[in-house]
Kinemage of the C-alpha trace (Angstrom):
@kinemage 1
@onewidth
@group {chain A} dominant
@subgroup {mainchain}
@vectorlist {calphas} color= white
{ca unk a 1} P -8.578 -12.766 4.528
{ca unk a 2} L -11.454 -11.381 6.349
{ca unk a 3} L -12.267 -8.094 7.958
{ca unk a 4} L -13.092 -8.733 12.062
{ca unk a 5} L -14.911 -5.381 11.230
{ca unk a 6} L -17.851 -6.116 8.795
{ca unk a 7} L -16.381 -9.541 7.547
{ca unk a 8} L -15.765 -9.047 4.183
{ca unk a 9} L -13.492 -10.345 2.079
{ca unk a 10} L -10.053 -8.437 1.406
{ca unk a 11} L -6.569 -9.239 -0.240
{ca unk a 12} L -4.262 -10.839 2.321
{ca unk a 13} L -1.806 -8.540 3.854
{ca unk a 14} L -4.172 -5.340 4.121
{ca unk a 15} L -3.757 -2.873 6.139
{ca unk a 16} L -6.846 -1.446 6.207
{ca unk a 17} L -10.494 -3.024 5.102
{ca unk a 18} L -11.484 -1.856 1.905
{ca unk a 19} L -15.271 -1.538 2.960
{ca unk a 20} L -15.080 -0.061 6.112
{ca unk a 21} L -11.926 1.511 6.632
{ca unk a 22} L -10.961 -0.245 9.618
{ca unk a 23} L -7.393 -1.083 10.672
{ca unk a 24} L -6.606 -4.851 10.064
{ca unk a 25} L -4.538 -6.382 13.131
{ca unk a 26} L -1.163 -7.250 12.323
{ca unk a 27} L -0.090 -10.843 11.413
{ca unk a 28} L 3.368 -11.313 10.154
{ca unk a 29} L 3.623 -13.872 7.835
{ca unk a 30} L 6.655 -15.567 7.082
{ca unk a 31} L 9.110 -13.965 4.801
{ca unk a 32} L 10.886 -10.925 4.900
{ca unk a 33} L 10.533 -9.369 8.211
{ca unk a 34} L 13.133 -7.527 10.767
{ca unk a 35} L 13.625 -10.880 11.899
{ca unk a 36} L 14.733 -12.645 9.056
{ca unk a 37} L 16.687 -9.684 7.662
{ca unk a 38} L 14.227 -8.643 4.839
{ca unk a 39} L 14.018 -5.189 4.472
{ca unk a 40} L 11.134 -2.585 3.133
{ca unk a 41} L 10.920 -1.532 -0.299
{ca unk a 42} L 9.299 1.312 -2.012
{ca unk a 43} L 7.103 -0.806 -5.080
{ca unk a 44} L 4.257 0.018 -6.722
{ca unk a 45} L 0.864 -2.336 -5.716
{ca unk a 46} L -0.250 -4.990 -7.916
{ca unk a 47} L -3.342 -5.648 -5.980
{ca unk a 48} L -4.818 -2.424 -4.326
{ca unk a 49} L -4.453 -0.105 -7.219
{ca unk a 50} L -6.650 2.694 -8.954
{ca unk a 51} L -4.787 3.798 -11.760
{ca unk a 52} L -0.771 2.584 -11.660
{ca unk a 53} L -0.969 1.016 -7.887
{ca unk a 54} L 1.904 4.310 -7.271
{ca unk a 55} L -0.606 5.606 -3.842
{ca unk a 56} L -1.003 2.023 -2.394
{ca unk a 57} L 2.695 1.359 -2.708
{ca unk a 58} L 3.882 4.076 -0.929
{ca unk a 59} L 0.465 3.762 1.592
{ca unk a 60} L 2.169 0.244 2.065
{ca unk a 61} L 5.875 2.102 2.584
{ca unk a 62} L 4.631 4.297 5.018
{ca unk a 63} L 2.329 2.478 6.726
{ca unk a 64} L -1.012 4.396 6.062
{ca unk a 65} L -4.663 4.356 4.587
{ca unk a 66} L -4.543 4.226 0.950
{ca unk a 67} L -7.333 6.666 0.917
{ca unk a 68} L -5.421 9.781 2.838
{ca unk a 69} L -2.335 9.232 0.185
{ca unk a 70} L -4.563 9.644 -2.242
{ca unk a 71} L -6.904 12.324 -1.244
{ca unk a 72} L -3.000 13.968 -0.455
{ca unk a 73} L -2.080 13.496 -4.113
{ca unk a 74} L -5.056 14.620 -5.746
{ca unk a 75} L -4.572 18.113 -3.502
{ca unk a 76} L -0.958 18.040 -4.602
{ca unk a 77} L -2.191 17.614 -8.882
{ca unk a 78} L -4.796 19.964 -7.824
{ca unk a 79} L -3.066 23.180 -5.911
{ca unk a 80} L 0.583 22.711 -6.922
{ca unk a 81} L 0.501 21.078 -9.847
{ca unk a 82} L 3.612 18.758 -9.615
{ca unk a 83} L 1.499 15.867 -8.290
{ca unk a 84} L 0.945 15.010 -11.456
{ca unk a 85} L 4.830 14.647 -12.868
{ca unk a 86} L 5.486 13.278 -10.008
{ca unk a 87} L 2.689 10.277 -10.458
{ca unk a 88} L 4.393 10.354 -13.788
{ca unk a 89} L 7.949 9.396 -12.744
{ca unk a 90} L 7.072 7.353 -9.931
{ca unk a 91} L 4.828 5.264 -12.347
{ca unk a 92} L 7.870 4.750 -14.201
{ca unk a 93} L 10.615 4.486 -11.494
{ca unk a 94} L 9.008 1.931 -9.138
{ca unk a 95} L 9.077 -1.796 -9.824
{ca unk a 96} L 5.537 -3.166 -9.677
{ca unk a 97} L 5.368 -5.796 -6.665
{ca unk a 98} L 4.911 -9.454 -7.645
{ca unk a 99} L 1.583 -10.657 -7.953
{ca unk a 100} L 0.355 -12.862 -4.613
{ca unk a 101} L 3.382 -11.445 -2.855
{ca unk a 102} L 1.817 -9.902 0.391
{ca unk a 103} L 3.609 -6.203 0.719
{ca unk a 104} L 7.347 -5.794 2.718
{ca unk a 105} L 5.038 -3.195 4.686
{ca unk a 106} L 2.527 -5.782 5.599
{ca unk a 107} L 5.602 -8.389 6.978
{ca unk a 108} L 7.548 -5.306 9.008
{ca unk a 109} L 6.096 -3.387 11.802
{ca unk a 110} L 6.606 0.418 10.825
């Protein structure tokens, strides 16, 4: 997939571009969708990840910039100092999504 943006290359199903930040129009590929009764899941990414893929899976939930969940979670380890455990159990609650599977977030409209 390309970015209309800058053109660059990006994994199929983004949201957002990767190199400019720029909100990727919404194509909804066949699969689970409202339409054909799939429904959203919570999983962890196997494509956009940093450490565990835990902040692009629920980006991909909740339908949001990678980047802001985050810069959110790092405040949370940071100030309150449950991010962390949380990371933690969410690393090791969530299933990891299946590799070349484009995201349930990237198939629904939020």
């Amino acid at each position: 997939m390309v970015c209309p943006n800058c053109h660059k290359d990006i994994a199929i199903g983004s949201k957002f571009c990767y190199s400019c930040g720029a909100k990727q129009p919404e194509t909804p590929p066949p699969g689970l969708s409202p339409e054909t009764g799939g429904k959203k899941k919570l999983m962890r990414s196997s494509t956009d990840k940093k450490i565990a893929g835990v902040c692009a899976g629920l980006a991909d939930y909740f339908d949001l910039d990678p980047t802001i969940i985050r810069v959110v979670w790092l405040l949370a380890v940071l100030f309150a100092g449950t991010g962390l455990l949380a990371y933690i159990i969410l690393w090791a609650v969530l299933p990891v999504a299946p590799a070349g599977v484009i995201p349930t977030s990237a198939t629904a409209s939020l």
